[in-house]
DRENDO-1510 file (C-alpha; in Angstrom, 1 decimal, always signed):
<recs>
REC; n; res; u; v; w
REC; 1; UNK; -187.2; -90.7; -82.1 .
REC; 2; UNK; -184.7; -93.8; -81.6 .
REC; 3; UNK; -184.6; -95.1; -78.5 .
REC; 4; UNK; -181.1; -94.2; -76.4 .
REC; 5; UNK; -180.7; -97.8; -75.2 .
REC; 6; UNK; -180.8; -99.2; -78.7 .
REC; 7; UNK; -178.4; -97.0; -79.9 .
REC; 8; UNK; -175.8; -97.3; -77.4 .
REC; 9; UNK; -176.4; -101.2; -77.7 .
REC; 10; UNK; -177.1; -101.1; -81.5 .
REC; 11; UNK; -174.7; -98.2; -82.9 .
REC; 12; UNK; -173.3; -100.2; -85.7 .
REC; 13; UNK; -176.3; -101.5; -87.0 .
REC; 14; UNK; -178.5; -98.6; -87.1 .
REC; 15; UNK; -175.4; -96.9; -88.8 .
REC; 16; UNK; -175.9; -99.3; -91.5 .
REC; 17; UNK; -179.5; -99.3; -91.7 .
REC; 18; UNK; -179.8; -95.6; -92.1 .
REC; 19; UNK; -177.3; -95.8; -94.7 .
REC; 20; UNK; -180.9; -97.1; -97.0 .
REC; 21; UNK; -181.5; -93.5; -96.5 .
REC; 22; UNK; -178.5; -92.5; -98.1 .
REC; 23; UNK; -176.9; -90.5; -95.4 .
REC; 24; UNK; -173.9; -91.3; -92.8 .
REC; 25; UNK; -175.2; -91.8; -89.4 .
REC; 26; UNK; -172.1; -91.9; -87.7 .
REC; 27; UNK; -171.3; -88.2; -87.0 .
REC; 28; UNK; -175.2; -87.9; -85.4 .
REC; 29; UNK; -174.8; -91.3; -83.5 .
REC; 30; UNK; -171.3; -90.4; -81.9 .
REC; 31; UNK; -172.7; -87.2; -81.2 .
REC; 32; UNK; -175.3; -88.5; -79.1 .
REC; 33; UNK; -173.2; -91.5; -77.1 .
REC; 34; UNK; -170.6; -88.3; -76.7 .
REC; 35; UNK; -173.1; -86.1; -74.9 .
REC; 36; UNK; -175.1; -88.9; -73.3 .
REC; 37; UNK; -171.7; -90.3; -72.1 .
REC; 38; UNK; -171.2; -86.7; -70.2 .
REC; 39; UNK; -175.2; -86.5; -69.1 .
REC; 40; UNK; -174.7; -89.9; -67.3 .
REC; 41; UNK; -171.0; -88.9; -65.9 .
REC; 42; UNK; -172.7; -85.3; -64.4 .
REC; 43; UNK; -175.6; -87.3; -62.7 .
REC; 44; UNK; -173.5; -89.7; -61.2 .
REC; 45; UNK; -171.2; -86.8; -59.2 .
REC; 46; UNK; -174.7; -84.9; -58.6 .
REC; 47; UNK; -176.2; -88.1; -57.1 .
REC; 48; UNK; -172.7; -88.4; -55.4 .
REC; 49; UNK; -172.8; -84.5; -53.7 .
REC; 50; UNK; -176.5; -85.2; -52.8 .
REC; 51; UNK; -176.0; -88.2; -50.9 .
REC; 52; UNK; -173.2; -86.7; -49.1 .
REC; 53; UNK; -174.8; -83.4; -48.6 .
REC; 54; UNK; -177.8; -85.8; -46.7 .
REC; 55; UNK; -175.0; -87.2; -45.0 .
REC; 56; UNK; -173.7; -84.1; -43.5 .
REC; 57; UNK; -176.9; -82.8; -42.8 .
REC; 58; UNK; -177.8; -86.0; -40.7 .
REC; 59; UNK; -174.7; -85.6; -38.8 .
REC; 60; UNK; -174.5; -82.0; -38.2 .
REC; 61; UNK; -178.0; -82.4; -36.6 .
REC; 62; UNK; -176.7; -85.5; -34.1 .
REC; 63; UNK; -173.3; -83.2; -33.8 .
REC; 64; UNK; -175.7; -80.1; -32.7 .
REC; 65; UNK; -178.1; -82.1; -29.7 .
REC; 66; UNK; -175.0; -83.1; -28.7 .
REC; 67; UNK; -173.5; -79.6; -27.6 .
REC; 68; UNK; -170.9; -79.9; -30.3 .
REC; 69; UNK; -171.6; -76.3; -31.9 .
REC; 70; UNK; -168.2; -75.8; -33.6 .
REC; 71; UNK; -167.4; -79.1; -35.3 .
REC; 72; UNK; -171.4; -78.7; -36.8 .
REC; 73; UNK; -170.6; -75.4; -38.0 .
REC; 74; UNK; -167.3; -76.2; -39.7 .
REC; 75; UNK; -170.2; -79.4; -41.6 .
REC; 76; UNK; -172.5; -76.5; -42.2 .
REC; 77; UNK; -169.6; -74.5; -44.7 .
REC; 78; UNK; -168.9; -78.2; -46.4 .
REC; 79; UNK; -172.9; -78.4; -46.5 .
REC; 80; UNK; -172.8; -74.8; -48.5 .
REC; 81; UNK; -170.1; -75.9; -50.9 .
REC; 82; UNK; -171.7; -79.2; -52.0 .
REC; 83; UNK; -174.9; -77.1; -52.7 .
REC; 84; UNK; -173.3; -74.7; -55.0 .
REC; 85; UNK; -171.8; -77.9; -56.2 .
REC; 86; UNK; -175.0; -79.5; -57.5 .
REC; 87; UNK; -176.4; -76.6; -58.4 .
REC; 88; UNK; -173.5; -76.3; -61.0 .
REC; 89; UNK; -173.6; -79.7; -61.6 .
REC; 90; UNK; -177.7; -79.7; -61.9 .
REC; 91; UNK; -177.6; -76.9; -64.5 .
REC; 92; UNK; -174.3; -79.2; -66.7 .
REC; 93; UNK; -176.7; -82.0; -66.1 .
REC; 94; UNK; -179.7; -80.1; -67.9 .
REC; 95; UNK; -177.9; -78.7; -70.7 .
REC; 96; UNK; -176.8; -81.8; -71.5 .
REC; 97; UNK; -180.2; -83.2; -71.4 .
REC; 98; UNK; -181.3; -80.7; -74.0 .
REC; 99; UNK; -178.8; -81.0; -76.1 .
REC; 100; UNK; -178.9; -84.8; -76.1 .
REC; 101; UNK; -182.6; -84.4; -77.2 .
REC; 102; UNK; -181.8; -82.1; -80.1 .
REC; 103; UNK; -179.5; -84.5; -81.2 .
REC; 104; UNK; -182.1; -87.3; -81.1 .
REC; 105; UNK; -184.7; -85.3; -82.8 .
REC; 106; UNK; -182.2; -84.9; -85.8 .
REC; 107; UNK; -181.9; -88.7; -86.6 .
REC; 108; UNK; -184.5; -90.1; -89.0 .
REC; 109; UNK; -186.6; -93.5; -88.3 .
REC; 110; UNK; -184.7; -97.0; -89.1 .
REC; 111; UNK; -186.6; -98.0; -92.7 .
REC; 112; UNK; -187.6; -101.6; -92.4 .
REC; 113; UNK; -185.8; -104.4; -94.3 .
REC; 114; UNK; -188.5; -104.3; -97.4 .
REC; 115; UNK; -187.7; -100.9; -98.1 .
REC; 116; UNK; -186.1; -100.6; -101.4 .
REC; 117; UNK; -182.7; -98.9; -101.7 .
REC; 118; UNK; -182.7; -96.3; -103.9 .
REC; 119; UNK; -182.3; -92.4; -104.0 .
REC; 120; UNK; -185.2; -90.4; -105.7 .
REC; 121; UNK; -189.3; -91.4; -106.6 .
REC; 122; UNK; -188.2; -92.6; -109.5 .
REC; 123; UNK; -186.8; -95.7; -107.5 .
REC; 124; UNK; -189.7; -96.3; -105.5 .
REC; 125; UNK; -191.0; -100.0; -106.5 .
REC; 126; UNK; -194.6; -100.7; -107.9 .
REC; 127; UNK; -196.1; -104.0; -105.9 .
REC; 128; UNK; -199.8; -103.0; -107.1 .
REC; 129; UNK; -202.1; -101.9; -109.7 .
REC; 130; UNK; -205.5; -102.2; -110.6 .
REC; 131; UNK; -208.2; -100.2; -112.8 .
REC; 132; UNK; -208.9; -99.9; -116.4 .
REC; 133; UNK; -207.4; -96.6; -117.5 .
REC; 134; UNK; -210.4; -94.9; -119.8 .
REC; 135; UNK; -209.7; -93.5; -123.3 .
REC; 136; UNK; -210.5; -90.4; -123.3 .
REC; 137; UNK; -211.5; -88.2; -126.7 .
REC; 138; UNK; -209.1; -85.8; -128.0 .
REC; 139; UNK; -210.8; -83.0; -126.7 .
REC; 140; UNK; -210.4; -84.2; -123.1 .
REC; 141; UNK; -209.0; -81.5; -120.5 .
REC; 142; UNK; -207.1; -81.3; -117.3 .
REC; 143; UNK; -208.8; -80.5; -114.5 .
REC; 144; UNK; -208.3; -77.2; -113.8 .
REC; 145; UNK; -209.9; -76.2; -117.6 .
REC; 146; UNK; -212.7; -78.5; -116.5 .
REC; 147; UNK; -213.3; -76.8; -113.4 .
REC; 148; UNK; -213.9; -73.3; -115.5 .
REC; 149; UNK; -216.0; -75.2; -118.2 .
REC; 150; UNK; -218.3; -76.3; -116.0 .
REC; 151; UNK; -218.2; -73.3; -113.6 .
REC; 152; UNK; -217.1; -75.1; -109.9 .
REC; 153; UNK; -213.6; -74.3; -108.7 .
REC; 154; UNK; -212.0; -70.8; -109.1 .
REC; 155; UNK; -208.7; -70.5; -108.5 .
REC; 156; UNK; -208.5; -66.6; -109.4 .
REC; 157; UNK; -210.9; -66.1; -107.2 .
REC; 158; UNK; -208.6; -67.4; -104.2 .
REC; 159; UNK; -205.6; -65.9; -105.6 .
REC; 160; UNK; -207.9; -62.9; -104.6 .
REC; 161; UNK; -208.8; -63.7; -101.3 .
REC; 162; UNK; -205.6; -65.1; -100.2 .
REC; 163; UNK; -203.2; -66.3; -102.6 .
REC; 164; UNK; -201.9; -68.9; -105.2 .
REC; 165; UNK; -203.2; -72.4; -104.0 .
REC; 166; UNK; -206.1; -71.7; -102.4 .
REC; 167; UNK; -209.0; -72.5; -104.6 .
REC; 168; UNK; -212.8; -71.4; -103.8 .
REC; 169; UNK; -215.2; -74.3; -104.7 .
REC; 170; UNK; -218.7; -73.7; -106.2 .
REC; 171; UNK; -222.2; -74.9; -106.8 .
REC; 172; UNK; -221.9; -79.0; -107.9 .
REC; 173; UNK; -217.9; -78.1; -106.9 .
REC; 174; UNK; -218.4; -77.6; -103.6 .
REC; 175; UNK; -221.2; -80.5; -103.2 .
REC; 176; UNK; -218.8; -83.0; -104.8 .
REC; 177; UNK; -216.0; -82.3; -101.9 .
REC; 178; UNK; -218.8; -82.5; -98.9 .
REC; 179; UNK; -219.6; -85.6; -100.4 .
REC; 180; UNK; -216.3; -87.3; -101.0 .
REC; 181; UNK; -215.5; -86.4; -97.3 .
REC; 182; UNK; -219.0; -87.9; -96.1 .
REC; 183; UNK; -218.2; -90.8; -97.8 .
REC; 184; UNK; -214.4; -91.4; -96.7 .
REC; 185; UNK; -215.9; -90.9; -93.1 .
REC; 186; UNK; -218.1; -93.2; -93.6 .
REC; 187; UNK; -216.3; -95.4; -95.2 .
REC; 188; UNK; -213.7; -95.8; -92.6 .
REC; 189; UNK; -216.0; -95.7; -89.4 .
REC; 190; UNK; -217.7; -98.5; -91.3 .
REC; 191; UNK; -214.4; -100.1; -91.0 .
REC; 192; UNK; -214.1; -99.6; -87.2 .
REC; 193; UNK; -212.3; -96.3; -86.7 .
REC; 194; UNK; -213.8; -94.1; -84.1 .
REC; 195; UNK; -214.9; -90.3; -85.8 .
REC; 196; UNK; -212.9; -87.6; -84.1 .
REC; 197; UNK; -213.2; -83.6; -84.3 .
REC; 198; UNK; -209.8; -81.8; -83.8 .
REC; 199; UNK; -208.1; -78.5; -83.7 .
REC; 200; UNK; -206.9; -77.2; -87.5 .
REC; 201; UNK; -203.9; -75.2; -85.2 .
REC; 202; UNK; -201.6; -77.3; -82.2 .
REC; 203; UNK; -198.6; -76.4; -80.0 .
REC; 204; UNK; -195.1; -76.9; -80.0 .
REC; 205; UNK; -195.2; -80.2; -78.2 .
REC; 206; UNK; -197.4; -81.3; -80.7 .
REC; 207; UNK; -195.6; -80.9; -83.7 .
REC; 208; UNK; -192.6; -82.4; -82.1 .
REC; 209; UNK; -194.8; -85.2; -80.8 .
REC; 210; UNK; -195.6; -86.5; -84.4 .
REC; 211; UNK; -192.0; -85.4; -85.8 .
REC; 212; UNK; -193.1; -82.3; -88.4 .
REC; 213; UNK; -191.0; -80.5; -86.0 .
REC; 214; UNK; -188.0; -80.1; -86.3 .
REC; 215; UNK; -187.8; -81.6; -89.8 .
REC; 216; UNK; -190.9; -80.1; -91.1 .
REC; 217; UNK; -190.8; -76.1; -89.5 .
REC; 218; UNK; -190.6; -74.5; -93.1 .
REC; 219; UNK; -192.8; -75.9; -94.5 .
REC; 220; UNK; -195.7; -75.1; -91.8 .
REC; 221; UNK; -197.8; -72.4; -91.2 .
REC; 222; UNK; -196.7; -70.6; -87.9 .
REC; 223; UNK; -199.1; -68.3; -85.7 .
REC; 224; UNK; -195.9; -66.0; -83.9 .
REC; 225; UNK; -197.9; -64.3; -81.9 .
REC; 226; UNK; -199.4; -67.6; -79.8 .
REC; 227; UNK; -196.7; -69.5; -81.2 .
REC; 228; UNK; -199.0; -72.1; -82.8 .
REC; 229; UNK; -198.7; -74.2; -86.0 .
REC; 230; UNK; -201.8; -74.5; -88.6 .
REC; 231; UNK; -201.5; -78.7; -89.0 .
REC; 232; UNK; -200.1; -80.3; -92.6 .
REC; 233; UNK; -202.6; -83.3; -91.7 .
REC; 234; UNK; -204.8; -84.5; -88.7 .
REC; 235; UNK; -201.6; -87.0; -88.0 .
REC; 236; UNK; -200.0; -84.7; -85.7 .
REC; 237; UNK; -203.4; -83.6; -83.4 .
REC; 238; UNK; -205.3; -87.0; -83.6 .
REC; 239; UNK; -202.3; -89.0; -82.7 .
REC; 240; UNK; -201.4; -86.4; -80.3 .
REC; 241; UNK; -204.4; -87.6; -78.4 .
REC; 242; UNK; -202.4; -89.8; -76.8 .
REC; 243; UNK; -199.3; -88.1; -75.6 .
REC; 244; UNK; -198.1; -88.9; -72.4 .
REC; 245; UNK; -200.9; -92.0; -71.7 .
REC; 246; UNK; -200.1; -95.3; -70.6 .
REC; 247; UNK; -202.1; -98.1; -72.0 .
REC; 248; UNK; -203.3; -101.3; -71.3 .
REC; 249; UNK; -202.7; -104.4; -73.8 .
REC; 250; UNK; -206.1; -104.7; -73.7 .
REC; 251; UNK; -207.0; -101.4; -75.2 .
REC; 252; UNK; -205.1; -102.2; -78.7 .
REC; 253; UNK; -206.5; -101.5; -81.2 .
REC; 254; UNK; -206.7; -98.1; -81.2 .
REC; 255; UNK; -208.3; -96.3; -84.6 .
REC; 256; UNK; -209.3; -93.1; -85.5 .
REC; 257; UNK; -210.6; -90.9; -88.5 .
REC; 258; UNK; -210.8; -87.2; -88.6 .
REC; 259; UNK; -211.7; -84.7; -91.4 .
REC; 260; UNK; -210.1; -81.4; -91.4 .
REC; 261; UNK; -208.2; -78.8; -93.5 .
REC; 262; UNK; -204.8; -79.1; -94.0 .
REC; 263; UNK; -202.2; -76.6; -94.6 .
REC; 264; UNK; -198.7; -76.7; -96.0 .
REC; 265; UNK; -196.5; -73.6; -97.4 .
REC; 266; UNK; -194.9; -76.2; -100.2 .
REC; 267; UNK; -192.5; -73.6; -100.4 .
REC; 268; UNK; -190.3; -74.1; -103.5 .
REC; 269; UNK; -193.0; -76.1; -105.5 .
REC; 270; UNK; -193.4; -74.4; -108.9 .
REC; 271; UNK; -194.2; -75.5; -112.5 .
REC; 272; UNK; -196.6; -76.8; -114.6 .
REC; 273; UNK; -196.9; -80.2; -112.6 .
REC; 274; UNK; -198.2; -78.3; -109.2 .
REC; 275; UNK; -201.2; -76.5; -111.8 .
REC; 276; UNK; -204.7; -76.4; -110.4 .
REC; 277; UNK; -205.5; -79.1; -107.8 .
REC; 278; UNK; -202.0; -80.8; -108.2 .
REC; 279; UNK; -200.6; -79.0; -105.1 .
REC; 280; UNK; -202.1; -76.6; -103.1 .
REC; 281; UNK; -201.3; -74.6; -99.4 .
REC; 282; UNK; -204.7; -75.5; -98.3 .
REC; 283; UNK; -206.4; -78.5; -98.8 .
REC; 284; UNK; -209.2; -81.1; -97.3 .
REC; 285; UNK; -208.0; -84.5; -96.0 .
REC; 286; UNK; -209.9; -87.8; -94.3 .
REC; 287; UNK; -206.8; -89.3; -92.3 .
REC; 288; UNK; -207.1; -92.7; -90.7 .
REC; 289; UNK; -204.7; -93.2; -87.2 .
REC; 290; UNK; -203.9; -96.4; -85.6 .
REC; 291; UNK; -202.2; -97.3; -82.8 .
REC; 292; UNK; -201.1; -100.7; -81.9 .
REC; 293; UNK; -199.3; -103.5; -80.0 .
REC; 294; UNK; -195.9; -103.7; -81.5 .
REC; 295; UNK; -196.4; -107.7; -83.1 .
REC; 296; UNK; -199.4; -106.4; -84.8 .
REC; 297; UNK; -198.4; -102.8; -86.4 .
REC; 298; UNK; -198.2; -104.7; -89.6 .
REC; 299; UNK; -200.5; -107.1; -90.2 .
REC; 300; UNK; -202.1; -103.6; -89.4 .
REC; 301; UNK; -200.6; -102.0; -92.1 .
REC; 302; UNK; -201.4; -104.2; -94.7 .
REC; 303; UNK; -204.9; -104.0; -93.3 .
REC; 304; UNK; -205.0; -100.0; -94.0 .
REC; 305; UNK; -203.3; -100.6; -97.6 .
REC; 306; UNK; -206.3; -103.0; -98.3 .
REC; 307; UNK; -208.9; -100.8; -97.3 .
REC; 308; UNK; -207.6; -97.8; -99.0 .
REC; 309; UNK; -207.9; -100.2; -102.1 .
REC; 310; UNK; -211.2; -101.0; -101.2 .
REC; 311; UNK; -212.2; -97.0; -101.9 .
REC; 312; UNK; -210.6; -96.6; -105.0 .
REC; 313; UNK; -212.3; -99.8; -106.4 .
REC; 314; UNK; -215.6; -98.4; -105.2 .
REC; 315; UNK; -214.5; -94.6; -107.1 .
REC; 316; UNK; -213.9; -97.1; -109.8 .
REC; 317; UNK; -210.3; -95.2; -110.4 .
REC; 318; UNK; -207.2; -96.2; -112.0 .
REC; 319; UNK; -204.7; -96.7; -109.4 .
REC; 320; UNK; -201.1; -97.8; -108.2 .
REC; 321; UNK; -199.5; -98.8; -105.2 .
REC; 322; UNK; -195.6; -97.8; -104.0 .
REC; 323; UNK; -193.4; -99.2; -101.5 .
REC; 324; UNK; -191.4; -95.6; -101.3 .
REC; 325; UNK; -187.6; -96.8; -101.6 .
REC; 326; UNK; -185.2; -95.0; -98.8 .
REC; 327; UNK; -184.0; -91.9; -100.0 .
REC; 328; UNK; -188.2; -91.0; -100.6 .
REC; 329; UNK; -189.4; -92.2; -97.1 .
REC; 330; UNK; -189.9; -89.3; -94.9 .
REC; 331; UNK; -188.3; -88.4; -91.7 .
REC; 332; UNK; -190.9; -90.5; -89.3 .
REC; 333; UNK; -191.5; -93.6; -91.1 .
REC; 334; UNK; -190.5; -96.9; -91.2 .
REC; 335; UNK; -192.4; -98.2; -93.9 .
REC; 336; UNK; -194.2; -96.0; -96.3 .
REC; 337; UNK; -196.8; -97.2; -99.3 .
REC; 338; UNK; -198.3; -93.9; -101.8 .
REC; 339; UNK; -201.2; -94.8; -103.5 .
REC; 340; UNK; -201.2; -93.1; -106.6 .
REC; 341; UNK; -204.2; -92.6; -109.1 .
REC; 342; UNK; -203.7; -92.1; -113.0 .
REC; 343; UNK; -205.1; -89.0; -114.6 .
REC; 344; UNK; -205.8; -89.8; -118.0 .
REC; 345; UNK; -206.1; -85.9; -119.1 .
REC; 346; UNK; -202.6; -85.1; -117.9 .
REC; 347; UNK; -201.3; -88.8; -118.8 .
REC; 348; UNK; -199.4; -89.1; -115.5 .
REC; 349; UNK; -200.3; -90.4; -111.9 .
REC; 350; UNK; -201.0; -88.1; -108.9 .
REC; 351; UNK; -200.3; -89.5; -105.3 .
REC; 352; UNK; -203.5; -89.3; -103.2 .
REC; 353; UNK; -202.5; -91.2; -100.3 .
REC; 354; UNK; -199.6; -92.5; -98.3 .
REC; 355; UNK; -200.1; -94.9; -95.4 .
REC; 356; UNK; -197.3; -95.0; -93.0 .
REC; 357; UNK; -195.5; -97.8; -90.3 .
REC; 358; UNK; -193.5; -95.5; -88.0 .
REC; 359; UNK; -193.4; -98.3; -85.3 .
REC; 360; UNK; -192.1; -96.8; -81.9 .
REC; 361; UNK; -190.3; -93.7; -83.4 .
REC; 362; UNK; -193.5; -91.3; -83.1 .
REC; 363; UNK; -194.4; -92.8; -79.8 .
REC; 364; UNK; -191.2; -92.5; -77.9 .
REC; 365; UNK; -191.1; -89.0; -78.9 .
REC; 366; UNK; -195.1; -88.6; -77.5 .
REC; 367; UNK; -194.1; -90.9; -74.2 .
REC; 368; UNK; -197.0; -93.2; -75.6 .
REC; 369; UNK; -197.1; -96.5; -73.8 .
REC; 370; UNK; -198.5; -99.8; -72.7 .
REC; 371; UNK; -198.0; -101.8; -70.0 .
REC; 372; UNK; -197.5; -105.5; -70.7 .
REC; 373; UNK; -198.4; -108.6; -69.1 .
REC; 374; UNK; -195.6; -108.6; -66.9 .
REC; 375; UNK; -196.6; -105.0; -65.8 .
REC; 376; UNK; -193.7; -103.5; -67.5 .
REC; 377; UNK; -193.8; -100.2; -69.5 .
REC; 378; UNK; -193.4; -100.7; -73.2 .
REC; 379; UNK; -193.7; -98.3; -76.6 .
REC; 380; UNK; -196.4; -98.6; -78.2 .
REC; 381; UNK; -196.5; -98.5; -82.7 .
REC; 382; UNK; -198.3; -95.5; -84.6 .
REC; 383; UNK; -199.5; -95.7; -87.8 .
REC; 384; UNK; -201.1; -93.2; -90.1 .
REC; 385; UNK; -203.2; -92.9; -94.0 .
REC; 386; UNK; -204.9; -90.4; -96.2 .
REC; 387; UNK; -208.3; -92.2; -96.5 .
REC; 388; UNK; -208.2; -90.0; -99.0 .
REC; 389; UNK; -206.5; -86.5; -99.5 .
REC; 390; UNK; -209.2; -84.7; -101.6 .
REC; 391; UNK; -207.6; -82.6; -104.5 .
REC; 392; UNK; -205.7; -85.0; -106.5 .
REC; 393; UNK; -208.8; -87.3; -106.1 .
REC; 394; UNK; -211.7; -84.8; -107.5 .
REC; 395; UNK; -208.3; -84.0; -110.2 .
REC; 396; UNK; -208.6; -87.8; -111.2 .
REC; 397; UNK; -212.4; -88.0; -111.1 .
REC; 398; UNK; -212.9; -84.9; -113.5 .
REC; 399; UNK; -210.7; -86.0; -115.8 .
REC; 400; UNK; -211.3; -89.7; -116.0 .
REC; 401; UNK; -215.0; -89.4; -115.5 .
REC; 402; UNK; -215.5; -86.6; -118.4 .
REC; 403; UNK; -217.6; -86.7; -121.2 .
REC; 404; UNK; -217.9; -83.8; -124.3 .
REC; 405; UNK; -220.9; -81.7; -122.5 .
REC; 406; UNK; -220.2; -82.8; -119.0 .
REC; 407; UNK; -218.7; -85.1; -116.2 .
REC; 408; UNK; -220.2; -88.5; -115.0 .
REC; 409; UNK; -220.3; -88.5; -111.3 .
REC; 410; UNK; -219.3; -91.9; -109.7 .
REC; 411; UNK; -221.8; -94.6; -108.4 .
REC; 412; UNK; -220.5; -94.2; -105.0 .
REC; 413; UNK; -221.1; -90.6; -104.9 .
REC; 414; UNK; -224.3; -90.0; -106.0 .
REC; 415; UNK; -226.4; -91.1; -103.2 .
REC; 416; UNK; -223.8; -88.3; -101.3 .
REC; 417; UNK; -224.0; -85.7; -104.2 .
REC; 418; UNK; -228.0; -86.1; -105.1 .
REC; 419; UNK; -226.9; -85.6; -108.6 .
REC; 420; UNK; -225.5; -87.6; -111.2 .
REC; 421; UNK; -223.6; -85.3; -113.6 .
REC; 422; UNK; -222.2; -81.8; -113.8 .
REC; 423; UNK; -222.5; -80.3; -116.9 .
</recs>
């Protein structure tokens, strides 16, 4: 969420920069100086009938030791009037407090000056790639034929249980996934980020916190009856660790990992490009969270970027990297880079990451501070990464790492898998 003060001081040039988005600010922004205007005018006369309601109340009390019972009761009825007064004027004053913060909640993050303009995925701008991309014989198949080859994902089966895009692993299947989620943990507490268990279902406050909500609602799963949400990522409850704390300057960096399912309706995803592992409602994901002092959140960044590099060199896997122009970066961030890995059977890359700069915008929405060395409270930056997100990357090591009678399991694996091979 943007910060009021910068956009009552700033209104013209957060107009422009969200233009990089391709959308006209202006109608949100005047919204919000509109209503704040009125939320600052309705405290002023409430703080004004308070005071003077004190100021009676003082005076009747003097006017009634001193035998003066009348001219205290005619204070008394004024008294009465200014109450019902701020009481109208304390229910303006909150309705204009909650409409300001819908308002705020609608406006996107300000990208940062290296993201590229453009409109669609297509104008997202390469700045990385690495990997040899393997030939493959003719015969070579995608995934999801792979998987019934060799006998270790059915996706009928979950279409049983519960539905399209919720496959059931098996056998060498389902030992491949523990292991590439054993190995991302270890991988990234290896690189200093503290392992955390957290729930697969969070509040309201949560979802708002980490900005799925409002922008998001559709496309999560919603429990009516407690009026929870099953989480799209760990993001929203790691990060959410840290709602409402103050911290010291001493404390950054902050870093966290977390395993857990994630869950995402995708509603309106069809086609032969979401087919087997492509895209899926549920799915497994090793997230990596920072948060940190405001002059480091992106030497930061570029730190997470290199070490999600660092795991696709050791999965030995074709990849690219994407600084996401504006009219791709989502709702939250500043600064977005998707990693992307090539699938050689499909001939076409699959995102498996994206690792995320949302500066303050998360953290003023989750009240997440620090104080500074003048003992002054500041906004601390949040940063989030898929270290990795599991389907697309078992998609890309089936295909890639196929032979004709069975599948080469990477080096990095085995000592996780205890085989070598499926097939």
């Amino acid at each position: 969420m943007l910060q009021l003060q910068a956009i009552r001081d700033q209104k013209d040039e957060l107009i422009s920069a969200l233009k990089k988005r391709n959308i006209d600010a202006t109608p949100m922004i005047e919204d919000v100086l509109r209503i704040d205007k009125i939320r600052r005018a309705t405290q002023t006369e409430l703080d004004a009938s308070l005071a003077e309601s004190n100021r009676l109340s003082k005076e009747i009390g003097a006017l009634f030791k001193s035998g003066k019972k009348e001219e205290a009761d005619v204070l008394k009825e004024k008294t009465a009037m200014l109450k019902e007064e701020a009481k109208r004027l304390g229910e303006a004053l909150n309705k204009a407090a909650e409409e300001l913060q819908s308002l705020l909640y609608q406006i996107p993050n300000v990208p940062h000056n290296l993201v590229p303009k453009g409109k669609t995925s297509e104008d997202n701008e390469e700045v990385f790639r690495e990997g040899k991309i393997p030939e493959l014989d003719k015969s070579a198949l995608p995934h999801w034929e792979l998987a019934k080859k060799f006998d270790i994902i059915d996706f009928e089966l979950g279409v049983k249980i519960t539905g399209a895009g919720f496959p059931v692993y098996k056998g060498k299947g389902a030992r491949l996934q523990r292991a590439l989620i054993s190995y991302f943990l270890d991988k990234n507490t290896h690189a200093g980020y503290t392992e955390m268990q957290v729930p697969h279902l969070v509040n309201e406050a949560s979802g708002y916190g980490t900005g799925q909500l409002p922008d998001k609602e559709g496309q999560m799963y919603h429990v009516g009856a407690d009026d929870l949400y099953l989480i799209p990522t760990a993001e929203v409850p790691v990060t959410n660790l840290l709602r409402d704390v103050i911290l010291d300057e001493t404390d950054f960096p902050l870093r966290y990992t977390a395993y857990t399912p994630c869950f995402r309706r995708e509603a309106g995803s069809y086609g032969a490009h979401v087919r087997g592992l492509n895209r899926l409602h549920q799915f497994d994901k090793v997230e990596i969270v920072r948060v940190e002092h405001p002059d480091r959140s992106y030497e930061a960044l570029d730190g997470m970027v290199e070490h999600v590099k660092e795991i696709l060199r050791e999965l030995e896997l074709p990849y690219r990297v994407l600084r996401l122009c504006g009219g791709d970066l989502g709702f939250t961030s500043a600064l977005t880079y998707d990693f992307e890995v090539f699938s050689t059977a499909q001939d076409r890359w699959l995102e498996i990451s994206s690792v995320s700069n949302f500066e303050s915008f998360q953290a003023n929405r989750l009240k997440l501070r620090y104080k500074d060395a003048l003992g002054k409270s500041q906004l601390a930056h949040t940063l989030n990464g898929s270290s990795l997100a599991l389907p697309r990357v078992l998609a890309g090591i089936l295909e890639n790492y196929q032979q004709k009678d069975h599948i080469q399991i990477p080096k990095a694996l085995i000592p996780y898998c205890g085989f070598d091979t499926i097939g």
